[in-house]
N, C-alpha and C positions, 0 to 999 in steps of 0.2 A: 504494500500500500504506500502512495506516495501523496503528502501531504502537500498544499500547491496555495490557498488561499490569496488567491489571483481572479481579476475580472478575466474574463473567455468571450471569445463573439459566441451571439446566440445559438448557430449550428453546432459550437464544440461538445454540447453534451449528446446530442444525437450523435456525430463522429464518433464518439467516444464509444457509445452503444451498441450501435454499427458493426462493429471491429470485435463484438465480444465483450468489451471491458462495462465496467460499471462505477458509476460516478456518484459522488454527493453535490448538489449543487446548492446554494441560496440566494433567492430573488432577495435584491436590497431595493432600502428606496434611493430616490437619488442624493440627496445629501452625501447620502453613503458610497453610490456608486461614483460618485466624484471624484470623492478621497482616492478612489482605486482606479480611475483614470486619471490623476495625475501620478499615480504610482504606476502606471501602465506607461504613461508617455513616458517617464526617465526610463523604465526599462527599453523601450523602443528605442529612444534616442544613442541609448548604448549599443541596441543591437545596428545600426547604423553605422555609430561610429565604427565596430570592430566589422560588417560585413559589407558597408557601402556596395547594396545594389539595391534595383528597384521594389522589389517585395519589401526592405523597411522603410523607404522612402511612402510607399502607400499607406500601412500600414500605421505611421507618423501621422498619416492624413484621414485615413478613418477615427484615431483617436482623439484629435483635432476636432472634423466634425461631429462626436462623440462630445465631446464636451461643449461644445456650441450651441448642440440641440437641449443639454441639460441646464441652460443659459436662455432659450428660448429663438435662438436664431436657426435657420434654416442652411444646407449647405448653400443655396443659391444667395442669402443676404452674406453667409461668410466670403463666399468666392466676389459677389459683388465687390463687398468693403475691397480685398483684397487689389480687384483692378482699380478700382477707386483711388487708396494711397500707391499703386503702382504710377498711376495715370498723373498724378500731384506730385509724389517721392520719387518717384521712382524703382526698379529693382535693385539687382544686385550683381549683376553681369559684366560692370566696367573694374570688378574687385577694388576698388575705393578704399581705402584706411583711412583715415580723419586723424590725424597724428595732432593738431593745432589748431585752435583758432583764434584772432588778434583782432 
């Protein structure tokens, strides 16, 4: 038995099932499920840093909008904002450092 006390996207206990194996799971509310989506996002962020390819780069992005919908915004108002300060800010594509300003 292994002990895991981890948010899972919705299919991983069917997955889980699927294969034979047998799960415990607990619906939280969201308060709660927050706490473990931001403990989901650093674990993601890590898995990035140490496998930089596309599946954590998504994956980053589902958690993202995971938290956004638990904030009340939808993906399309988040991806909005997003071209929004790109459109005023800009990105991040010229790799800029900001070392001073006078």
């Amino acid at each position: 038995m292994k002990v895991y006390d981890k948010l899972v996207r919705d299919k991983i206990p069917h997955i889980i099932e699927s294969s034979g194996n047998k799960c415990e799971i607990e619906r939280v509310s969201d308060e709660v499920a927050l706490e473990y989506l931001y403990k989901k996002l650093g674990e993601e962020v890590n898995e990035l840093l140490e496998d930089k390819n596309l599946d954590e780069i998504t994956d980053i992005m589902e958690v993202l909008f995971a938290i956004g919908k638990k904030y009340g915004y939808s993906e399309y108002e988040v991806l909005n904002r997003r071209n929004e300060k790109r459109d005023t800010r800009g990105g991040f594509e010229d790799n800029l450092i900001l070392k001073k300003t006078y």
